[in-house]
C-alpha positions in Angstrom: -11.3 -113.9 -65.5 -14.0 -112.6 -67.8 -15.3 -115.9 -67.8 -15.7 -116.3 -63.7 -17.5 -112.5 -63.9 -20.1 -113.8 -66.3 -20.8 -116.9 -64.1 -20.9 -114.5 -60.6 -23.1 -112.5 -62.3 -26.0 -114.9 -64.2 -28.3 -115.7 -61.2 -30.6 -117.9 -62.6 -34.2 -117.7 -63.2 -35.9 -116.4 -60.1 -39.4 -117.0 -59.7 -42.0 -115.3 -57.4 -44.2 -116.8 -54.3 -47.8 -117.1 -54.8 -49.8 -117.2 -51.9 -53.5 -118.1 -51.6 -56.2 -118.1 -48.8 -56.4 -121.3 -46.8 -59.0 -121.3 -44.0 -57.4 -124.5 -42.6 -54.3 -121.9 -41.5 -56.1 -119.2 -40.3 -54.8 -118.0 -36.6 -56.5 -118.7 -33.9 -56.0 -118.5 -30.3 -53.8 -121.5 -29.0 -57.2 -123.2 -27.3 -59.0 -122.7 -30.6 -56.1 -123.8 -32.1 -56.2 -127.1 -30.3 -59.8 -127.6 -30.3 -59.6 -127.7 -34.2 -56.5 -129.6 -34.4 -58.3 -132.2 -32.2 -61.4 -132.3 -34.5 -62.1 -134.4 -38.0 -62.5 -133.2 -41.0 -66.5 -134.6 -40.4 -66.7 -133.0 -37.2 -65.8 -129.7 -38.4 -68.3 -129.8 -41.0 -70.7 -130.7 -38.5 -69.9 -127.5 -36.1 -69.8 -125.3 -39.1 -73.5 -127.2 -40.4 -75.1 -125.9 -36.9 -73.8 -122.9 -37.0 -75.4 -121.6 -40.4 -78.2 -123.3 -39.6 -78.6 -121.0 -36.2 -77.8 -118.0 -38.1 -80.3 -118.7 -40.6 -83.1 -119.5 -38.1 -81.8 -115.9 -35.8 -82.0 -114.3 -39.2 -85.6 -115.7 -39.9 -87.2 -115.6 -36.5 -86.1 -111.7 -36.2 -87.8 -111.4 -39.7 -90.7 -112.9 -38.1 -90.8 -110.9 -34.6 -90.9 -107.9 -37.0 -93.3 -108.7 -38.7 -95.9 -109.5 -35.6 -94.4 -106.2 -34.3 -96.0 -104.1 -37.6 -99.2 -106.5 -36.9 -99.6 -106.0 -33.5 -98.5 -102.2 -33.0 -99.4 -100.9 -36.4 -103.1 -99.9 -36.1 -102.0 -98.4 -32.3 -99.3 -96.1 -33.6 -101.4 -94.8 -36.5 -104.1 -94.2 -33.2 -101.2 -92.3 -31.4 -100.3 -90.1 -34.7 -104.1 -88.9 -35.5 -104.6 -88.3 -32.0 -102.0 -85.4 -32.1 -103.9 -84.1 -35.5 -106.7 -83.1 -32.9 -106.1 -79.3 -31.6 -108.2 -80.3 -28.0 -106.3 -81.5 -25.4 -107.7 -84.5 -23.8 -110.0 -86.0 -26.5 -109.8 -89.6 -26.9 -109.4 -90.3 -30.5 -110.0 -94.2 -31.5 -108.5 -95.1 -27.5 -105.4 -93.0 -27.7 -105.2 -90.0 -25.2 -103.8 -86.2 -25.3 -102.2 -84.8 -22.9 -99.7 -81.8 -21.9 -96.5 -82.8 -21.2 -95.3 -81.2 -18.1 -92.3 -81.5 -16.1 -93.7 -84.1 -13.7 -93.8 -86.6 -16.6 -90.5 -85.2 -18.3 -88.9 -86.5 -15.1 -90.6 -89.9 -15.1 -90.5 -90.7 -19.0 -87.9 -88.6 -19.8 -89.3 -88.5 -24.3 -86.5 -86.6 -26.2 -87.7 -87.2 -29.5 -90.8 -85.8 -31.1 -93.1 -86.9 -34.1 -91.6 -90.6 -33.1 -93.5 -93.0 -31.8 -91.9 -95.0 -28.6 -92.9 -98.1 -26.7 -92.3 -97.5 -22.6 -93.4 -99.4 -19.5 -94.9 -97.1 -17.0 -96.6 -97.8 -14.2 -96.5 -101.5 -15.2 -98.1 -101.0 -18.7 -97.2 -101.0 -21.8 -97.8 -97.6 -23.3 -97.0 -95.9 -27.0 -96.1 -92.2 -26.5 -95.2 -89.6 -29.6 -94.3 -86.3 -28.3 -95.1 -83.1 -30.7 -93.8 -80.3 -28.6 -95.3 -79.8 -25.0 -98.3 -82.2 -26.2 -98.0 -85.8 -25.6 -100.0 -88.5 -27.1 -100.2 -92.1 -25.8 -102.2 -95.4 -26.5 -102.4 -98.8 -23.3 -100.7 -101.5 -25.9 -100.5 -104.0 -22.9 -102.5 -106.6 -24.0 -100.6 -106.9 -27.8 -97.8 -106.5 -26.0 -98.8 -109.4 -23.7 -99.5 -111.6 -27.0 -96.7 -110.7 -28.9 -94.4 -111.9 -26.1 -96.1 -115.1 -26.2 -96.2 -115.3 -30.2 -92.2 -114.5 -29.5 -91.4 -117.3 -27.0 -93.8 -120.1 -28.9 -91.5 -119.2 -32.1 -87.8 -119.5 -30.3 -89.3 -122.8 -29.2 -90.2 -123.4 -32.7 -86.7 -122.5 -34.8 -85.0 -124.1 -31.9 -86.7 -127.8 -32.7 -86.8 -127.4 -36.1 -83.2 -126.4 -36.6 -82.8 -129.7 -34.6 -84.8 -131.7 -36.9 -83.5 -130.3 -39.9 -80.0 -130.6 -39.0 -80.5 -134.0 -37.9 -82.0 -134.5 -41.4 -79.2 -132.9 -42.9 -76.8 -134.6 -41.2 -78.9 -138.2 -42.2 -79.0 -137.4 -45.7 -75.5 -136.1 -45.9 -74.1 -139.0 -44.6 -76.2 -141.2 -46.7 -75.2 -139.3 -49.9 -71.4 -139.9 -48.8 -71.9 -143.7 -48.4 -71.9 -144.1 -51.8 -69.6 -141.8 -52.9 -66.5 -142.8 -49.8 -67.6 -146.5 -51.1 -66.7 -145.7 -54.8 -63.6 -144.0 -53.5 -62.7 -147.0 -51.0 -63.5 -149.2 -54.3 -61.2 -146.9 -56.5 -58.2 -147.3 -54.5 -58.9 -151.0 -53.7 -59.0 -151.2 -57.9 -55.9 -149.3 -58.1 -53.7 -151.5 -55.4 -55.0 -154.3 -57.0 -54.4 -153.4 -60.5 -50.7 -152.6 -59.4 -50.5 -156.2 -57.8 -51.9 -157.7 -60.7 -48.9 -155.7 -63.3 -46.7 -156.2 -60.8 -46.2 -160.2 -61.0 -45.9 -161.2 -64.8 -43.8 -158.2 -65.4 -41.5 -159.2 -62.6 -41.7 -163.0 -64.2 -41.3 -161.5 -67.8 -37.8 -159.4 -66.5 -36.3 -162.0 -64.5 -36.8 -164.6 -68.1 -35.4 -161.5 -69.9 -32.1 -161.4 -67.7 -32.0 -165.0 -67.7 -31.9 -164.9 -71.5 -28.8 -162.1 -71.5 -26.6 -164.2 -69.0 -26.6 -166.1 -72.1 -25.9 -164.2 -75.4 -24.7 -166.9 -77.5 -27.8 -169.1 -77.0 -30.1 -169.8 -79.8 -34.0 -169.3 -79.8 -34.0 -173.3 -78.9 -31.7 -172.7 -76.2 -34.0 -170.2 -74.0 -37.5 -171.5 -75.7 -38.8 -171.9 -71.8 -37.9 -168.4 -70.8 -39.4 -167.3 -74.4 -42.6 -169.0 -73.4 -42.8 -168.4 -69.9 -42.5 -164.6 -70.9 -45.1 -165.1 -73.6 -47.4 -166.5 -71.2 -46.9 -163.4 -69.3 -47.6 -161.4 -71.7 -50.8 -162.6 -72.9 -51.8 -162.3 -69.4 -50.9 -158.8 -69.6 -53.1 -158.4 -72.9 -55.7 -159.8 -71.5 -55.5 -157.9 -68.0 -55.1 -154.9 -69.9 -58.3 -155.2 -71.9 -60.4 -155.7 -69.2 -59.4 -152.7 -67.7 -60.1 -151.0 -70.4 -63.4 -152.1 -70.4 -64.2 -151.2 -67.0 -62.3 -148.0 -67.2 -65.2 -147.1 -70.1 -67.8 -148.4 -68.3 -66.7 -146.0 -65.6 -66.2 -143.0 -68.0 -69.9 -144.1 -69.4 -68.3 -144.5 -72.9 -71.2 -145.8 -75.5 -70.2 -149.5 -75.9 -73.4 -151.2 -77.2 -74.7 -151.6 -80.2 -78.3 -152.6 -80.3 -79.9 -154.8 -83.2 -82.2 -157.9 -83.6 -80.4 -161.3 -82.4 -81.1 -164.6 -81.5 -79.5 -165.9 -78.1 -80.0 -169.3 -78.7 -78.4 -169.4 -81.5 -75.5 -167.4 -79.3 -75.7 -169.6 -77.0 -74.9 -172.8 -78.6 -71.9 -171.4 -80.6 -70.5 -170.5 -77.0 -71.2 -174.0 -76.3 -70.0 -175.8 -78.9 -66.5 -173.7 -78.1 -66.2 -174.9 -74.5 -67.6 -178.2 -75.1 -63.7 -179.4 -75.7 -62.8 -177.7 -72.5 -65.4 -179.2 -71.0 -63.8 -182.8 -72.2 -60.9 -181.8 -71.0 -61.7 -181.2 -67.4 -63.9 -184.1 -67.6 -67.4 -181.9 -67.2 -70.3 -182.0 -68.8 -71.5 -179.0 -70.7 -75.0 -178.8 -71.7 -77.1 -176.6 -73.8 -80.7 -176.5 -73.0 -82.0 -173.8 -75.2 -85.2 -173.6 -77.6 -84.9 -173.4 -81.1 -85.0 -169.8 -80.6 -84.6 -166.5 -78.9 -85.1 -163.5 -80.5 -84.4 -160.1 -78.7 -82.9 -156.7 -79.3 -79.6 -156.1 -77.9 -75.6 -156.3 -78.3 -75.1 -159.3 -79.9 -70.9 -159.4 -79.0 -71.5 -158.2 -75.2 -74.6 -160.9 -74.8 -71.4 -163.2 -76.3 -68.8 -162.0 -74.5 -71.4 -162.4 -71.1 -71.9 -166.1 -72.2 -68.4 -166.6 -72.6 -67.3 -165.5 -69.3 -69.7 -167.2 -67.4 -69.5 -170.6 -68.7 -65.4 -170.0 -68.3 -66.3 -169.0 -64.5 -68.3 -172.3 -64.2 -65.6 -174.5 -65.6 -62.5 -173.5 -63.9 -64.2 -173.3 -60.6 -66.9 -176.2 -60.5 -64.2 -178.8 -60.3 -63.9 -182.2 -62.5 -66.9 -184.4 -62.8 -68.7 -181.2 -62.5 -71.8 -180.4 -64.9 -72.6 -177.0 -66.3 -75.9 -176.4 -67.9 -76.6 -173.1 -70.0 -80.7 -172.6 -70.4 -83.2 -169.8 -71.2 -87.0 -169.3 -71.6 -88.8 -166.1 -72.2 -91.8 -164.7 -70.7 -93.8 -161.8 -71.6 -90.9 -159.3 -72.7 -88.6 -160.5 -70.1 -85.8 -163.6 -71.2 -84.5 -165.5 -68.2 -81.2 -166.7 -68.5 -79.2 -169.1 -66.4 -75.6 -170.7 -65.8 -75.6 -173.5 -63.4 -72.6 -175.3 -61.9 -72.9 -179.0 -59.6 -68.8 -177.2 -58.0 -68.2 -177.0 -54.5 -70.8 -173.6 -54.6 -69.9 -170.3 -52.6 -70.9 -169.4 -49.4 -73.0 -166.0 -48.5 -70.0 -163.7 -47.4 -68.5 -164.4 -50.8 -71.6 -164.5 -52.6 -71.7 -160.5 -51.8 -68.7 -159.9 -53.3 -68.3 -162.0 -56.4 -69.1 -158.6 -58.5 -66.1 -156.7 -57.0 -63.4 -156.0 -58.9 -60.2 -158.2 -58.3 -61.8 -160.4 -56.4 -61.4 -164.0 -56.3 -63.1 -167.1 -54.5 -59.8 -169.5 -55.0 -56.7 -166.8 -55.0 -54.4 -170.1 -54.5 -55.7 -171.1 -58.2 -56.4 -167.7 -59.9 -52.7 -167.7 -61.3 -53.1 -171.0 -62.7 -56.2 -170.2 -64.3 -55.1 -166.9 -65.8 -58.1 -165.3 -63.9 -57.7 -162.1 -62.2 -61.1 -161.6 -61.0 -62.6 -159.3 -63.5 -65.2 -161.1 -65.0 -67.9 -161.3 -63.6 -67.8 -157.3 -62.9 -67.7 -157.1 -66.5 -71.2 -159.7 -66.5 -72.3 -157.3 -64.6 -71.7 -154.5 -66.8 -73.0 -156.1 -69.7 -76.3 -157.1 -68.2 -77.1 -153.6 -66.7 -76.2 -152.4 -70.1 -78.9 -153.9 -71.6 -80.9 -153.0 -68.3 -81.4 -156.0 -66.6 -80.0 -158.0 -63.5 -77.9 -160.7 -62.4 -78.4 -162.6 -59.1 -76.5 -165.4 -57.7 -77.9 -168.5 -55.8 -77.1 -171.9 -54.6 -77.8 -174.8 -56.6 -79.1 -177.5 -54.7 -77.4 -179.8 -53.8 -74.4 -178.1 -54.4 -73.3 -175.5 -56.6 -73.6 -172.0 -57.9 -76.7 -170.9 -59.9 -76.1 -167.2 -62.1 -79.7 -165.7 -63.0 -80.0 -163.4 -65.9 -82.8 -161.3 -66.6 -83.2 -158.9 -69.8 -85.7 -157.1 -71.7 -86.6 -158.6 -74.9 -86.9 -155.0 -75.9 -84.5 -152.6 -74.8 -85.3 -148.6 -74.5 -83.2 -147.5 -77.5 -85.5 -149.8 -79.7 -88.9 -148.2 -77.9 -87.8 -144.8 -78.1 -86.8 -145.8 -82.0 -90.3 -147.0 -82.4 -92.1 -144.1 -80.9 -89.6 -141.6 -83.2 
């Protein structure tokens, strides 16, 4: 019994609501209601964009009408106030005019405050008055008032177009500052679908071997040594997938990945070659070399390596047997020109604009077989704006694909070094 009156009475932690402001869920009247329900998120940044810009421009050009007012009427109401300094009724001071205020003109201007000035229409003028008792001063403003009603409506017309043109402006460069940025989103979510796909298969592969191998717990090693290697494959795959996402993911984060120092690229070059010259052989290619004796420049010696490397790969697996791929450089002034040409089948134009994407792949029918999974040549990319210089793709006539490489022979860590 005891034991059921402890359990009735432990409640539990209890925690408190928070509540914050969200402008999305303010109440509005049903139609307002419905009106922003119907709108986008753009839209509504639009509405709210033209409406600070009006308030700004009301705020501005009632600044400005001030302003022209103190101009325009200033000199006239000082006029009005010295006039009432003078004891004699009736004597003009500097144009503005004494005179006694008497009940016919306390019925048809009706002034209740003294020692103010006050701007009245009568008799189809534009007159300042200042009352001091039963003396009334007063100055014919009609011709400032005249211009400052003009000044007035050439300014509305003013604010009005350019709070068009600037919000047009606005609106131009706000959209063209969000291009890049939905792109890299658009490209973010593409690269994280993808990269899901791509971990997706070979561990699928590597747990269906695995299962395989427990139906059978008496086998030996040699018994399941296809399932062993098909999950090796697999995961070698995944090493190699996981790598270069790691590259790209520093890239991204703009983790320092170079290191600068003097290097040879010919001398690069031809150990690459000399690696893929048995690949080569056995896709029946030809790999060729064409390099001078040599190539000095400052950069990354492993990332200009790594760059040769996937390149040449790229060539091979896609150019097709009988195929030629031909590595060659030359240097001019401080700029080293650096090219990888394949006789393959070539690319067209649409693709030629997205070879640099992540994930993306000319053949997807033969990725798997190759092991690619179209990261490399967004990595080429990387490492050749690394070291500050560009890589175009062309056609190679008659057929094929042509990669253009240009880099400084002196990159801008080694000038600011030299100017230290």
């Amino acid at each position: 019994m005891k034991k059921r009156n402890d359990q009735e009475q432990y409640v539990g932690p209890q925690y408190g609501t928070t509540s914050t402001h969200n402008f999305e869920h303010l109440k509005l009247p049903r139609p307002l209601q419905k009106i922003r329900e119907s709108l986008s998120q753009s839209e509504k940044m639009t509405i709210l964009m033209v409406m600070g810009f009006t308030l700004v421009f009301m705020l501005i050009s009632l600044f400005a009408v001030s302003q022209f007012k103190e101009i325009m009427y200033g000199p006239a109401e000082a006029q009005v106030q010295r006039a009432l300094e003078t004891p004699v009724t009736g004597t003009p001071v500097g144009g503005a005019y004494v005179v006694d205020y008497s009940d016919a003109l306390k019925k048809s201007l009706d002034i209740k405050q003294e020692n103010q000035v006050v701007l009245k229409q009568f008799q189809n003028q534009w007159i300042l008055f200042e009352r001091q008792g039963n003396r009334l001063a007063y100055l014919n403003v009609t011709n400032q008032h005249e211009i400052l009603e003009k000044i007035s409506r050439r300014l509305i017309w003013i604010f009005a177009l350019s709070e068009i043109a600037l919000l047009l402006m606005a609106m131009a460069l706000t959209r063209a500052n969000m291009r890049p940025i939905m792109r890299s989103w658009e490209q973010q979510r593409t690269f994280v679908a993808d990269a899901a796909h791509e971990f997706k298969t070979p561990m699928t592969v590597i747990q269906n071997n695995l299962e395989r191998m427990l139906e059978h717990p008496n086998d030996t090693v040699l018994d399941q040594v296809e399932n062993i290697a098909h999950s090796l494959t697999e995961v070698r795959h995944l090493n190699h997938l996981t790598g270069d996402l790691l590259t790209l993911a520093q890239s991204d984060a703009d983790v320092p990945m170079f290191i600068f120092d003097h290097m040879d690229l010919a001398q690069l070059a031809r150990e690459v070659g000399d690696i893929y010259k048995f690949n080569a052989e056995e896709r029946g290619q030809k790999l060729n070399i064409d390099m001078p004796a040599s190539l000095p420049m400052y950069g990354d010696a492993q990332r200009l390596r790594q760059l040769l490397v996937l390149l040449v790969d790229n060539a091979q697996k896609y150019a097709g047997k009988g195929a030629e791929v031909t590595v060659s450089a030359h240097e001019k002034k401080d700029t080293l020109t650096l090219t990888v040409v394949d006789t393959g089948s070539g690319v067209t134009d649409e693709q030629k604009k997205h070879l640099f994407d992540r994930f993306y792949r000319v053949d997807k029918a033969r990725s798997r077989s190759t092991g690619g999974y179209g990261l490399g040549l967004s990595i080429a990319q990387w490492v050749v704006q690394g070291h500050h210089g560009t890589i175009t793709v062309s056609d190679t006539q008659p057929h094929g694909t042509t990669f253009t490489i240009q880099l400084p022979t002196v990159q801008r860590t080694k000038k600011n070094k030299k100017k230290a």
